[in-house]
Every structure is written in C-alpha cells, then in structure tokens.
C-alpha positions as CSV (number, residue, x, y, z in Angstrom):
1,X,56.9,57.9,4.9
2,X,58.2,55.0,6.8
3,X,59.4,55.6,10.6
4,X,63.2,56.1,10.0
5,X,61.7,59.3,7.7
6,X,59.2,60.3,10.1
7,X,61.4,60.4,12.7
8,X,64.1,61.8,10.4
9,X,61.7,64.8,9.3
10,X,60.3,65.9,13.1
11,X,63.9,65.9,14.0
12,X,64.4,68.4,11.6
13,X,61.3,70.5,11.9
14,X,62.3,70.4,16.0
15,X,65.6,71.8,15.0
16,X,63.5,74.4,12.9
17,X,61.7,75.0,15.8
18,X,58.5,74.2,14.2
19,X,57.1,72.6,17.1
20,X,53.5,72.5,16.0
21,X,54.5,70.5,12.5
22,X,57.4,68.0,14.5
23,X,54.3,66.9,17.3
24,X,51.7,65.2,15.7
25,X,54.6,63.2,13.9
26,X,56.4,62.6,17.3
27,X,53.1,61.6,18.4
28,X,52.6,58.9,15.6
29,X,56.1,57.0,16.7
30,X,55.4,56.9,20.5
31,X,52.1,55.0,19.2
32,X,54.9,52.2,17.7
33,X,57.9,52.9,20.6
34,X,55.6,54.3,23.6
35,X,59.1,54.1,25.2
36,X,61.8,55.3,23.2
37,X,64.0,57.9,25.1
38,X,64.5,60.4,22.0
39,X,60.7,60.5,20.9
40,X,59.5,61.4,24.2
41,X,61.8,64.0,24.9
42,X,61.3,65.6,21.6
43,X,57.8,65.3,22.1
44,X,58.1,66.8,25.9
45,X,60.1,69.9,24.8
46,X,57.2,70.2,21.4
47,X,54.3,70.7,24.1
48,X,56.5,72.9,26.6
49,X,57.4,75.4,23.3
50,X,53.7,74.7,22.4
51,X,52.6,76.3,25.5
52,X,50.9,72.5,26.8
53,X,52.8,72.4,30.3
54,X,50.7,69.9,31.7
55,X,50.9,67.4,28.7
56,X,55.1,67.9,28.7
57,X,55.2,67.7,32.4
58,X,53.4,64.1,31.9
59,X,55.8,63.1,29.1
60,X,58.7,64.4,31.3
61,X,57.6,62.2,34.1
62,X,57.1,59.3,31.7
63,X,60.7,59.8,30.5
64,X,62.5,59.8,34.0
65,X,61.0,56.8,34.9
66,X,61.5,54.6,32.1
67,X,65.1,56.4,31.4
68,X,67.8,57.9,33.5
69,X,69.9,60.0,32.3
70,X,71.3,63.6,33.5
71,X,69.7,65.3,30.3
72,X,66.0,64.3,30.6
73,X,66.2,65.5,34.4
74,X,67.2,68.8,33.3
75,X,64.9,68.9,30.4
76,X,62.4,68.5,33.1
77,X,63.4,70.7,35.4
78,X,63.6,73.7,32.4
79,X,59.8,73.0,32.0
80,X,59.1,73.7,35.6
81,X,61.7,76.9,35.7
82,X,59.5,78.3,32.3
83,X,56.0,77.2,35.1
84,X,57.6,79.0,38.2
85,X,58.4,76.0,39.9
86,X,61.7,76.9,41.0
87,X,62.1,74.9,44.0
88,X,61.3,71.5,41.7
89,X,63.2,72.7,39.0
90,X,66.2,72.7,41.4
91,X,65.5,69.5,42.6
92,X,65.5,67.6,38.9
93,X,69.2,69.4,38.5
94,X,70.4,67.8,42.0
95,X,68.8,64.4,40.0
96,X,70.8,65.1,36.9
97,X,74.2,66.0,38.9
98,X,73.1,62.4,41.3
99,X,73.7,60.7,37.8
100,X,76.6,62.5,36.6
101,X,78.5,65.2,38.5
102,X,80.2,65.9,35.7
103,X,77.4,66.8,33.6
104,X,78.3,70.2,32.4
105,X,74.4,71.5,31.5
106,X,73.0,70.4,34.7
107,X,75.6,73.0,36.6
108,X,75.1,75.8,33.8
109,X,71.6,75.5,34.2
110,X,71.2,75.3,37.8
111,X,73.7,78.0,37.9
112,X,71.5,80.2,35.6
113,X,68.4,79.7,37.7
114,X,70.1,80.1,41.3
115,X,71.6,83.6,39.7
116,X,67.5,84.3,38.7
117,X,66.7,84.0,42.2
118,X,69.2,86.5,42.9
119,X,71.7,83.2,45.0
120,X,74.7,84.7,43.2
121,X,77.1,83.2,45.5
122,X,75.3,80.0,45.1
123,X,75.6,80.1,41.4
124,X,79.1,81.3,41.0
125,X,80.3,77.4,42.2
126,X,78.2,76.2,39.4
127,X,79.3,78.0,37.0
128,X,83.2,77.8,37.7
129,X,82.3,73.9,37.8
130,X,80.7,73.9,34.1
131,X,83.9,76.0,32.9
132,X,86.3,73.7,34.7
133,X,84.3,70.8,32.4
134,X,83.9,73.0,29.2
135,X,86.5,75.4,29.7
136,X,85.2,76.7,26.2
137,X,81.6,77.2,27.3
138,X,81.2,81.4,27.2
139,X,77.4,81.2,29.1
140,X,78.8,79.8,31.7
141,X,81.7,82.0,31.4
142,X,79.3,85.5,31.5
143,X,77.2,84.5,33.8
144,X,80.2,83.8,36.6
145,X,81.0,87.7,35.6
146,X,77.5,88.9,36.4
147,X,77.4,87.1,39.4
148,X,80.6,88.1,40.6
149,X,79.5,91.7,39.9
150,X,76.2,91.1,41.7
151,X,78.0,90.5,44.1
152,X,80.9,93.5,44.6
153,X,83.7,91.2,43.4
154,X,84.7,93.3,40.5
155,X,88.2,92.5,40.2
156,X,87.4,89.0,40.1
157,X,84.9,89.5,37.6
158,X,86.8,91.8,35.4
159,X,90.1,89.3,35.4
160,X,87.9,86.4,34.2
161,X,86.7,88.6,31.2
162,X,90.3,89.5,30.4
163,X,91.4,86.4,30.4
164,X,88.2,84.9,28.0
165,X,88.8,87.8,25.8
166,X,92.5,86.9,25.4
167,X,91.1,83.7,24.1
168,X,88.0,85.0,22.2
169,X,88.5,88.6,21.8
170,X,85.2,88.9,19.3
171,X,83.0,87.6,21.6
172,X,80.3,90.7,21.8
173,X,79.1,89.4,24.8
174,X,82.0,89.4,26.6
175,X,83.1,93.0,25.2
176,X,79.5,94.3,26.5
177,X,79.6,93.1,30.1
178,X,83.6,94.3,30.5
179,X,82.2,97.8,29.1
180,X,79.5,97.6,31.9
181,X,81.9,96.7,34.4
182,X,84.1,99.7,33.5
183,X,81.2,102.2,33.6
184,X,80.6,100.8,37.0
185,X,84.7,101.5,38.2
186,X,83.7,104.9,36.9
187,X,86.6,104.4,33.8
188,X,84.2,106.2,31.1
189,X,86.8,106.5,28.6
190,X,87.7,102.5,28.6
191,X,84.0,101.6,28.8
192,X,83.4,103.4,25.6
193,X,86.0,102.0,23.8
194,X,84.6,98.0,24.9
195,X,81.3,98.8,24.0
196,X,81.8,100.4,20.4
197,X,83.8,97.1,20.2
198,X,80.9,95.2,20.7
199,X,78.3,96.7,19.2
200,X,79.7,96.5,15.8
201,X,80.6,92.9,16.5
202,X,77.1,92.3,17.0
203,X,75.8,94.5,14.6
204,X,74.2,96.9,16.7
205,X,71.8,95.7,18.6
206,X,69.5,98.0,20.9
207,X,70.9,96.9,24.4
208,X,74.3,97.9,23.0
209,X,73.7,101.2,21.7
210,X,72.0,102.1,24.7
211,X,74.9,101.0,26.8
212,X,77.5,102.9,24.4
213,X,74.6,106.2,24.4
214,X,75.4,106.4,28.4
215,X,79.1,106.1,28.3
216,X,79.0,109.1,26.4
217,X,76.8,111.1,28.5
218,X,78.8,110.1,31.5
219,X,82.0,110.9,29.7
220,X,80.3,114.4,29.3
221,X,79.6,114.3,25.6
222,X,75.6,115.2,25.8
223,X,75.0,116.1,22.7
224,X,76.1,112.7,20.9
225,X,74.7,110.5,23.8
226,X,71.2,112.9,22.8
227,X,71.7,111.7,19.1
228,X,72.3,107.6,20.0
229,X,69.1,107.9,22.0
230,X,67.2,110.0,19.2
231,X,68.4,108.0,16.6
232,X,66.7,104.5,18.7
233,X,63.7,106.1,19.0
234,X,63.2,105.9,15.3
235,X,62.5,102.4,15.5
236,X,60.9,102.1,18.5
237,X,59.5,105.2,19.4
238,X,57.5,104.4,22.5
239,X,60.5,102.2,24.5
240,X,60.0,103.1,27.7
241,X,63.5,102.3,28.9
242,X,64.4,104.8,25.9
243,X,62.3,107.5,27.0
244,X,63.6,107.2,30.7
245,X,67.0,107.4,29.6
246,X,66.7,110.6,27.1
247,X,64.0,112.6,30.0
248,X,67.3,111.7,32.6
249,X,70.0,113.0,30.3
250,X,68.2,116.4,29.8
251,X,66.4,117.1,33.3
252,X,70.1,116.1,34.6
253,X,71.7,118.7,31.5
254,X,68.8,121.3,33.0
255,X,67.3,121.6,29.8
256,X,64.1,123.8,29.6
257,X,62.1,121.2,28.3
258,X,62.6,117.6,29.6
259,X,59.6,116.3,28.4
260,X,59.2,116.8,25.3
261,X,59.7,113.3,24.5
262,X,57.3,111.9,26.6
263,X,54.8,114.5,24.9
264,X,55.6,113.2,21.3
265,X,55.6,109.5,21.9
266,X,52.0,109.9,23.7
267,X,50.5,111.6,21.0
268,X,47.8,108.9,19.8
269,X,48.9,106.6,21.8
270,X,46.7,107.6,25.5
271,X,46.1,103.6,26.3
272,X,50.5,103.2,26.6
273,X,52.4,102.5,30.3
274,X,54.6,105.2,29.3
275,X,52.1,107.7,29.8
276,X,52.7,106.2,33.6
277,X,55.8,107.1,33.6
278,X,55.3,110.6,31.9
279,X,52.3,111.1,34.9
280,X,55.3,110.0,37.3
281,X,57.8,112.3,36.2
282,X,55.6,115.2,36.5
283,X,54.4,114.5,40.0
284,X,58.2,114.2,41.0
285,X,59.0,117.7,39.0
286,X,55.3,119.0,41.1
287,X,53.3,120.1,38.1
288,X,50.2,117.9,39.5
289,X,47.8,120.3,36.8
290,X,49.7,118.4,34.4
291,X,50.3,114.8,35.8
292,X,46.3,114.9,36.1
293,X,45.1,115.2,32.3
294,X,47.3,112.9,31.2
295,X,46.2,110.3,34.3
296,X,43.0,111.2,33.1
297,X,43.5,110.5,29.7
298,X,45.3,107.4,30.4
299,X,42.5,105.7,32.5
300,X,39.4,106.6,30.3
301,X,40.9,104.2,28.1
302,X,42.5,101.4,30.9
303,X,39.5,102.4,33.7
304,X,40.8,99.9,36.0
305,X,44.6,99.9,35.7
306,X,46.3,99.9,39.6
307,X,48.8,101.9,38.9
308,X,47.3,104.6,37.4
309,X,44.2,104.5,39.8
310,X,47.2,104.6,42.6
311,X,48.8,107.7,40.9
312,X,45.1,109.6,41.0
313,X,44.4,108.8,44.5
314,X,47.5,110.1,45.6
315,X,46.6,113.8,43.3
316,X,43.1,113.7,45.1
317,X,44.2,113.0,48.8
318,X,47.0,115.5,48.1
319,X,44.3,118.2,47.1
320,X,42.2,117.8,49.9
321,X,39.3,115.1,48.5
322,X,40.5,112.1,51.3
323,X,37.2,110.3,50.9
324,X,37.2,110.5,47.0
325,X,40.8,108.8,47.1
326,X,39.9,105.9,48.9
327,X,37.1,105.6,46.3
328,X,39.2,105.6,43.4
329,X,41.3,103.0,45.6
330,X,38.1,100.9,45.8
331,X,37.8,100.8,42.0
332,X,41.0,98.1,41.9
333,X,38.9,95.1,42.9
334,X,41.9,93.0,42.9
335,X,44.0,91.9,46.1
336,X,47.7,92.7,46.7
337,X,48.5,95.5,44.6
338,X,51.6,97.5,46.3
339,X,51.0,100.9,44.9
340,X,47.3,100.4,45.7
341,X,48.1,99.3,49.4
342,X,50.2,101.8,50.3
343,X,48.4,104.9,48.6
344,X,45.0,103.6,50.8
345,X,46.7,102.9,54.0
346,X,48.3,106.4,53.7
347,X,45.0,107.8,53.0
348,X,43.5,106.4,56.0
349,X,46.4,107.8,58.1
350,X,45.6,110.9,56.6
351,X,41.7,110.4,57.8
352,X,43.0,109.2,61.4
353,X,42.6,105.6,60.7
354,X,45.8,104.6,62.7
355,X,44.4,101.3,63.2
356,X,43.3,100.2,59.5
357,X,45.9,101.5,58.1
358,X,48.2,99.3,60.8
359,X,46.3,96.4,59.4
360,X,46.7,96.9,56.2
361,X,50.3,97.5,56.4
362,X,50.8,94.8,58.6
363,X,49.3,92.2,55.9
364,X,51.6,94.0,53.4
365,X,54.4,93.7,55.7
366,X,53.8,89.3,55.4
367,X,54.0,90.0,51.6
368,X,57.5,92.0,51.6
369,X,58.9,91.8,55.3
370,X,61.8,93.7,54.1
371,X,60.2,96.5,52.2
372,X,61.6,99.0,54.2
373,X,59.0,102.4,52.8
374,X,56.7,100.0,54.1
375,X,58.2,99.8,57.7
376,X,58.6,103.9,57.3
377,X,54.7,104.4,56.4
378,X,54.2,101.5,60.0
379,X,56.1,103.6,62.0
380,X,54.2,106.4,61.1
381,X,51.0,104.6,61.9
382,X,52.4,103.4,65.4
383,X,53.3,107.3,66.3
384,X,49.9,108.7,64.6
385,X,47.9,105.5,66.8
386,X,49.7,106.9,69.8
387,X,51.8,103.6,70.6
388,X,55.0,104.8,71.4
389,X,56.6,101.5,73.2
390,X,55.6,100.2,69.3
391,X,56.8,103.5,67.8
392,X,60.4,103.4,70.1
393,X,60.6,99.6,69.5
394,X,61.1,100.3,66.1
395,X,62.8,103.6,65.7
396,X,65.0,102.7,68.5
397,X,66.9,106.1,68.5
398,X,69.1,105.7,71.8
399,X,69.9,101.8,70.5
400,X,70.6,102.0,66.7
401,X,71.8,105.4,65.8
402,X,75.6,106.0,66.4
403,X,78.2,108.6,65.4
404,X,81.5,107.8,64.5
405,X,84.4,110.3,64.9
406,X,86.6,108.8,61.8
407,X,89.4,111.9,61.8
408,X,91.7,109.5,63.5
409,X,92.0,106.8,60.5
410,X,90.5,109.4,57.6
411,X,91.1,112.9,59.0
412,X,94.0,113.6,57.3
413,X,92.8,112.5,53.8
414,X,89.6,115.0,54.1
415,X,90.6,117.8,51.7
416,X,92.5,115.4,49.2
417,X,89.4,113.7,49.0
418,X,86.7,116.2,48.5
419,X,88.8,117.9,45.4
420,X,88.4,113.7,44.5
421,X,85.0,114.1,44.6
422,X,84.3,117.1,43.1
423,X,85.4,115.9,40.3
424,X,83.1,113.5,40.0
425,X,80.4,116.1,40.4
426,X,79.1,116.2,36.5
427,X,75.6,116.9,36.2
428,X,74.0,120.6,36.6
429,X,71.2,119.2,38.2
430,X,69.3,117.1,41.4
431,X,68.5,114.1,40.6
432,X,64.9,113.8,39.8
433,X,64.2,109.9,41.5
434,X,66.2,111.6,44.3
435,X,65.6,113.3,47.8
436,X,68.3,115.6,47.1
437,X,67.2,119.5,46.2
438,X,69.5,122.0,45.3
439,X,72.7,120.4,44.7
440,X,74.3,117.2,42.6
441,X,75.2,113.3,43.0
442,X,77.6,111.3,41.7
443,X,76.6,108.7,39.5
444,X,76.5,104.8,40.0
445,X,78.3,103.0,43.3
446,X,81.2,105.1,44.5
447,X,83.0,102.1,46.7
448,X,83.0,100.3,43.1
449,X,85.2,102.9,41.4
450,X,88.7,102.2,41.2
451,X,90.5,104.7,43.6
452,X,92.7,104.3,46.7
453,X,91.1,107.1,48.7
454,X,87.6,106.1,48.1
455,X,88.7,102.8,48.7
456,X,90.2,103.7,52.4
457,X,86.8,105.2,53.4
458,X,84.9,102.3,52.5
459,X,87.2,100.2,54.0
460,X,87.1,102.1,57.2
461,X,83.3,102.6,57.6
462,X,83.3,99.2,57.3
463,X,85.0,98.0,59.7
464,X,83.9,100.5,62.4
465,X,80.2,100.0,61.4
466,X,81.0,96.2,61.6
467,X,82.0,96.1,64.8
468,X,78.9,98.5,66.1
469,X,76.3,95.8,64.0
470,X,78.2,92.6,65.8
471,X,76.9,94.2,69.4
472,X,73.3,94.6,68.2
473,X,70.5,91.9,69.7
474,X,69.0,89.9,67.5
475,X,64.9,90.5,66.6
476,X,62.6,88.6,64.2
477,X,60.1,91.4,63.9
478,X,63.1,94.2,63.4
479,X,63.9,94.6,59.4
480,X,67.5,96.1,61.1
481,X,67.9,93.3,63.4
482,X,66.8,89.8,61.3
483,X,70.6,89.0,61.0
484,X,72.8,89.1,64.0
485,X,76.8,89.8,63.5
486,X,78.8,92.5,61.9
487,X,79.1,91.3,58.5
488,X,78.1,93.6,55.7
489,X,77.9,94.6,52.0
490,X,77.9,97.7,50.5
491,X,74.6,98.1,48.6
492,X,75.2,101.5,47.2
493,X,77.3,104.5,47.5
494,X,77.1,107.8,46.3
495,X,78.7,111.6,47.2
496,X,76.0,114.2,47.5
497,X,77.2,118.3,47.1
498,X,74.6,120.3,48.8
499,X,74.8,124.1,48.2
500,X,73.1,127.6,49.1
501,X,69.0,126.2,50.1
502,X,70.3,122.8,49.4
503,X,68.5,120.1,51.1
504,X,67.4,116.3,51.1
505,X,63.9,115.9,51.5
506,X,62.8,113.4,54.2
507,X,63.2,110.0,52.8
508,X,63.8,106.1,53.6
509,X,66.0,103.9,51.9
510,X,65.3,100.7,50.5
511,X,68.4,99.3,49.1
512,X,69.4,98.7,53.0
513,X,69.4,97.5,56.2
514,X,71.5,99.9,57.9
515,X,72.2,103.3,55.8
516,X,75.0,105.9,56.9
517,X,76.0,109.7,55.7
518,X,80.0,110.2,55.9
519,X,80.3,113.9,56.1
520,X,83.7,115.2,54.1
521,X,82.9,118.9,54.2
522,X,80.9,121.1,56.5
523,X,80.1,125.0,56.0
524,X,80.4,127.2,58.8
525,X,76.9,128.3,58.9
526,X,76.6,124.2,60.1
527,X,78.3,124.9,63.5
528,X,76.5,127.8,64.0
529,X,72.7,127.4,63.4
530,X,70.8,123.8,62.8
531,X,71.0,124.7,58.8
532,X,72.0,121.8,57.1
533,X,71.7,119.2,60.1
534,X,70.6,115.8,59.5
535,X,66.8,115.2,61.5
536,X,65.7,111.6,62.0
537,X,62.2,110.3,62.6
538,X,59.8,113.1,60.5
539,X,58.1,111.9,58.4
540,X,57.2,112.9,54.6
541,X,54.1,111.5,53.7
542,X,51.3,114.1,53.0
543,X,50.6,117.3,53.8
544,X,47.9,116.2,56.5
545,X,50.7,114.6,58.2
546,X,53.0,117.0,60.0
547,X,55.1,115.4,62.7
548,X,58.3,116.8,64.4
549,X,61.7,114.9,64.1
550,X,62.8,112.2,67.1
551,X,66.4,113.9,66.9
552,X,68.6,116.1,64.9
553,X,72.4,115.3,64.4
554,X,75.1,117.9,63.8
555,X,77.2,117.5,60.9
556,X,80.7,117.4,61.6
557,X,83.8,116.9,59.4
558,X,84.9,113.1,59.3
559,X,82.0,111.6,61.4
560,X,79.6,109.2,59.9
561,X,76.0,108.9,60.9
562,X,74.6,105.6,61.0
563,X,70.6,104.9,61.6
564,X,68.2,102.0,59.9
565,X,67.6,102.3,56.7
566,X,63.6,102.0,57.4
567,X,64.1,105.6,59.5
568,X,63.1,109.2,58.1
569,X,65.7,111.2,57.7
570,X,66.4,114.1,55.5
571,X,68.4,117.7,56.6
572,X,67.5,121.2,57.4
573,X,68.0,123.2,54.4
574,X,71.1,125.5,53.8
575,X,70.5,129.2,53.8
576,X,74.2,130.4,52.9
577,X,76.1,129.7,50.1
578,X,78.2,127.3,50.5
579,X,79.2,123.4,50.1
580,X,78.2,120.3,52.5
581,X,79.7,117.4,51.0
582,X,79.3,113.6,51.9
583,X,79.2,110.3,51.0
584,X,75.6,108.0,51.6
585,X,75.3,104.6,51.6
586,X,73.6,101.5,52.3
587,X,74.8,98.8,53.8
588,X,73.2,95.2,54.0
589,X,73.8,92.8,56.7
590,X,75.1,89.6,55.9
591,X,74.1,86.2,57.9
C-alpha cells in the first residue's frame, strides 16, 4: 500500500472510529512527514479516543507549534476538557479565537464547556456568536436555550426555540427541550403534546419517554404515566432514575405499597446502588427495621462502600450504639467523603465532641464553603461547644431576619391568589425528600409558571428583599454575606398547604443564600396559640440533640419571613383543621 492509500485507508477507519486500526498506520506516515498537520492530528485525536492522554497531549503540543491554526487549538483543548483540565482547555479556545474570531467551533465549544462549569451567562455570548456565524448550527442553538433556562430567562429561551422550530420543525431536540420548558411554565397540556412530537421523531428514546411519562402524571393521568414508566423498566429494569421516578409517582398517589419496585429490581441483585436508594427511601418513610437488612445485605457484598457505611452509622447512632457508629465510620479509610464527614462529625456532637466535630466541619467547610447543611450542623457545634459570640455571629437573629408587611402592594390580591394556588395543589401526599408533613407542595419553580398573579408576588418580594440585602455588611467567613448588594435570583419557589397536624420538620436549605416563607393564608388557631408558627434556630439533628429555638415568628397574612438559608427553621405543628398556605423560596445573591 503506497502512502496516498495508507493515508487514504486510516482516514477512513478514523471516520469509522476505529481508532485502534487508523494509529499504527498514522504512525507509519509521521515516520515519512514527522510534520504534516493532518497526520498528527489524526493521530492526536486516535490516542485521546484510545484512552493514551499523555501520548495525544505530546502530539497536540507538537501540532501547535509547528502549525497554527484555530482547529488544532481546539482539538487540544477537547483533550484537556475529556482530562479535567478545564482552566487549560479554556485557554487553547482563547488561542483558537486569537487566530480566528470568527471561528465558529472554537465559540461552540468553549460555549459547551463554560455551560459545564455551570458559567451560563458566560456561555450564552458564545453561543449567540457561533449562531450569528452558522446561523444553521442547532448545538449551538440548544445549548443558548439551556443556558437561558439555567438561568430564569424563559421567555427568551422559549422564543429562540420557536423561532428554530419555524425553520426546522423535526428537529427532536429542539421539540424535547421546548416540552421541558413548558413543564417548567407549569403548561402540562402543551408540554405533552411537544414531547410526543419528539419522541416519535427520534424514535423513542429513554430520556424522551421519561420526559413524556411525567407530563402525564403532572397533567393528572397516573395510571398511563404508571404504564410509560413500567413499560421502561422492561428493558432496563434496575435504572435507578426509573425507579425514583415510579417510587415518587405512587408515594405522591398514596399508594399502599410504594416500594414494591425497589423490592423486585433488588431481588438477586444485593451488590446494586439502587439498593442505596431503596435503604434511603425507607429511612425517609422511618421504617429503620427495614432500611437495615437491606444495608446489611448491600455491604456484605461492597464491605467498604461510603455511602452505605454512612447510611449504617447514622441507624446505629440513631439507636443508641454512638461508639459503634464512629467505628463503622472508621471502616472508610479514604479522605473527603461528604456523607462520611458529616454522619462522624454529628456523631461526635452527639458524644459531646464540640470541638472535633468543629474541626472536622471546619476542613469540610474549605472543601464546600457554600454547603449550607454544613454551616447548619457548625452552628450546631458552636452552640453545643458553648461559643455563643461564634454561635450569634452566624445565626445573627436581630441582623438577618426581617418581616415584611406586603398587604400594601399584594394585600388585595390574597384570596384571588390562594384559589390560584390551590389549584395547583395535585398530589394526595407530602413529599417524601421534603420537610413538609401533613399537607401538599406544588411541583417544580412556581415564579417560572406563566401567571400574572404569581408573577406580581415574585416581583414584589424581590424588590423589598433587594433593597433589605443592599444594607447588609459584607463578611468573607458569612455563606449569607460573601456578596454585598441587593441583586438576586430566584433559585426555587414552591406553595406549601399545611392542614389539621400539618407541619415542616426543622430543616436548612441548600439551594440558597437567603430563603423566605410568603404567608397567603393563616387559620385562626395561628393568632391564637403558637400552632403553626415558624421557629428559627432548633436544630434537627439526632435525638441526643435537643436544643430550643432562637426565636418563633407569627404567621400573618401577606408578610414574608426572610432568614439565611443555612438557619433551622421548621413550624409548630397545626392541631385544628384547617389550611396555612404559603409560598417558599430561595433566593441567591448575585455579585
């Protein structure tokens, strides 16, 4: 085979993606042309497919500096993407885009990995740059509508996908994030219709049907959504996305049996994560008897697996055995396991270890500064170690709670808007992954719906909060006060309907910096006894932890409470029956 054909055939088994045939031959021609520009990129992207990241990053390097051109740069820079090198990777596209500005790849690319590292905004410039260059270029085109979305610019997003799909109205990928989108405004019925769409476009493809299986429960149609999910689990019967998403539809249709799904997919199959997630759900629903043979089941056959070892400390402390935890703890021989940190520096708590377990946490805390559980369980610590100027520092109640009486801009719009909500009350059932207990949430982010009313709260709270946040000092070792001003996103929204013993266990929230409850209706036995109040500062941790709230707050009709999202915080439970109504969120400050 002369060279033309050599070079001919690895081209083609490249294209094939037969990288292990095309090498060896690629490696034969850069033994005659050690410097031809095709060969040795061909041969760079053979050894990154081939799994050989050193030897492609040494032909990549080569390559650059023998030839420059804005595609070897960000041939280059995928390599060190796929190697975690994002920082690098970013640098070779700012090298490609130095050559040509107009070089549509490098600013779909770089787009792509900015939007991985969760810089949306960053990556939205990118991407409207490599449509404006290749207005034809439907990547570029759904990943500016996920980014917009990321980001709460859903009207934005949803006109771009309109107007691609008046262009391209087959493109499945297009239909399926539009369908998302409308789930999201809460528009069920639309949704449905976009994603059927798509999925036979595509010819059904498991993402899809999954999708298409929740608009149908959320449109109130169980029993089909039931059969979508069933009918996946056919072919893949121990999905673990699956299995969440069929347990959630019947504990949330109060079926008497939610688990019998987890039960059948587990059978032979002890060594499987899901049986995790089944040991999960069980401690959540309190049936520890349970949770603990399949825990033990699961780890005589993975002995040393941190989650699960995490899971049957927290059984053993809860029962009593403190010492036994920490030596089921002491099994995971590795450093930096989350599940594993926290459950031990609880457990020391639990033994009066205030100060280990302030170590610990604060050595987690360099890890994830903005884990706010973890800033919960160090407040904790800081009241149990008896530092209170630490303790007040961070649960500043006099500095970073407020009230807001809201009847003067939303007063008038209170009844109109709690028949709203009720409507969007569907499921028979608390939320298992929830605080709530003995009542119903809305599903999704309510402030993304489209509605006028729900739209005016938002926009309200907002601004009030806003102008509360702008007043606030700035701290470095505060997660509520890192970023000075009043600017603000809504991370999540959601209406909770508590009724007769209805209450929210005490709870953090980690979606947020700041988190607020909007309170639409209050029942009269609210104004008369402390049932129902919200109580700030106790904590819920263990049952060898039993601290009294900082505060309790009155609910009132059109008043938000406002408190750091790393505070305690959970209500007094309802004794009579009737309805408290409200609207939670998180907000995130913006720099």
């Amino acid at each position: 085979m002369d060279p033309n054909q050599q070079m001919q055939r690895a081209m083609q088994l490249f294209q094939q993606r037969q990288y292990q045939a095309a090498s060896p031959l690629l490696e034969g021609l850069l033994a005659l042309q050690p410097k031809h520009p095709n060969l040795l990129y061909l041969q760079a992207q053979c050894l990154r497919h081939l799994g050989k990241a050193e030897q492609s990053e040494r032909v990549f390097q080569k390559l650059i500096r023998w030839h420059k051109h804005p595609a070897f740069h960000c041939g280059y820079a995928g390599l060190l993407a796929s190697v975690n090198q994002p920082q690098q990777a970013l640098a070779q596209f700012d090298k490609a885009l130095a050559l040509d500005s107009g070089f549509a790849d490098a600013h779909y690319n770089k787009a792509r990995l900015l939007q991985q590292q969760g810089h949306n905004a960053k990556a939205q410039g990118h991407y409207q740059r490599a449509l404006s260059l290749q207005p034809n270029h439907g990547g570029a085109q759904l990943g500016l509508g996920q980014t917009l979305v990321a980001e709460g610019q859903l009207d934005q997003a949803e006109s771009g996908y309109q107007q691609w799909l008046s262009k391209q109205p087959q493109d499945h990928r297009i239909l399926y994030q539009l369908g998302q989108l409308l789930l999201k405004r809460g528009e069920f019925a639309q949704a449905l219709g976009q994603l059927e769409q798509a999925t036979q476009l595509a010819g059904g493809p498991p993402l899809y049907r999954k999708a298409l299986a929740e608009s149908l429960f959320l449109l109130g149609e169980t029993e089909q959504a039931k059969q979508h999910y069933q009918a996946l689990l056919q072919s893949a019967p121990r999905d673990r996305d699956l299995l969440d998403r069929l347990f959630r539809l019947r504990w949330l249709s109060d079926e008497s049996d939610s688990f019998v799904d987890y039960r059948q997919a587990g059978q032979g199959a002890e060594q499987d994560a899901l049986q995790l997630d089944f040991a999960k759900r069980l401690l959540k629903a309190e049936r520890q008897d349970e949770a603990a043979a399949v825990l033990d089941r699961y780890l005589s056959r993975q002995p040393n697996h941190g989650d699960g070892l995490a899971m049957l400390a927290h059984l053993q402390r809860e029962q009593g055995d403190l010492r036994q935890a920490l030596q089921t703890l002491d099994r995971y021989s590795q450093d930096g396991h989350d599940q594993v940190d926290y459950e031990r520096a609880l457990t020391l708590l639990c033994l009066g270890q205030s100060e280990r377990a302030l170590a610990l946490l604060d050595s987690m805390l360099v890890r994830q500064p903005d884990n706010q559980g973890w800033w919960a369980l160090k407040a904790t610590a800081l009241r149990l170690s008896g530092d209170d100027a630490g303790y007040r520092a961070l649960y500043d109640v006099d500095g970073l709670v407020r009230v807001f009486d809201l009847n003067d801009q939303l007063g008038s719009e209170m009844e109109a808007l709690r028949q709203e909500l009720i409507q969007l009350h569907q499921s028979l059932r608390y939320p298992m992954e929830q605080s709530l207990r003995g009542g119903t949430q809305t599903e999704g982010h309510l402030y993304q719906r489209r509605s006028a009313r729900i739209g005016q709260v938002a926009s309200v709270i907002e601004q009030r909060v806003g102008e509360f946040l702008a007043g606030l000092p700035t701290r470095a070792d505060h997660p509520s006060l890192r970023v000075s001003g009043g600017r603000t996103r809504f991370s999540g929204a959601w209406s909770v309907r508590l009724q007769q013993e209805g209450y929210h266990r005490d709870h953090f929230h980690n979606e947020g910096t700041f988190s607020a409850c909007f309170y639409v209706s209050v029942p009269e036995e609210v104004k008369q006894s402390e049932a129902g109040w919200l109580k700030l500062g106790q904590p819920a941790l263990s049952r060898h932890i039993e601290l009294p709230p900082d505060t309790l707050i009155q609910p009132k009709e059109g008043h938000l409470a406002l408190f750091p999202s790393c505070m305690w915080h959970g209500t007094v439970p309802l004794a009579q029956k009737a309805e408290r109504m409200t609207i939670a969120m998180d907000l995130v400050r913006l720099p």
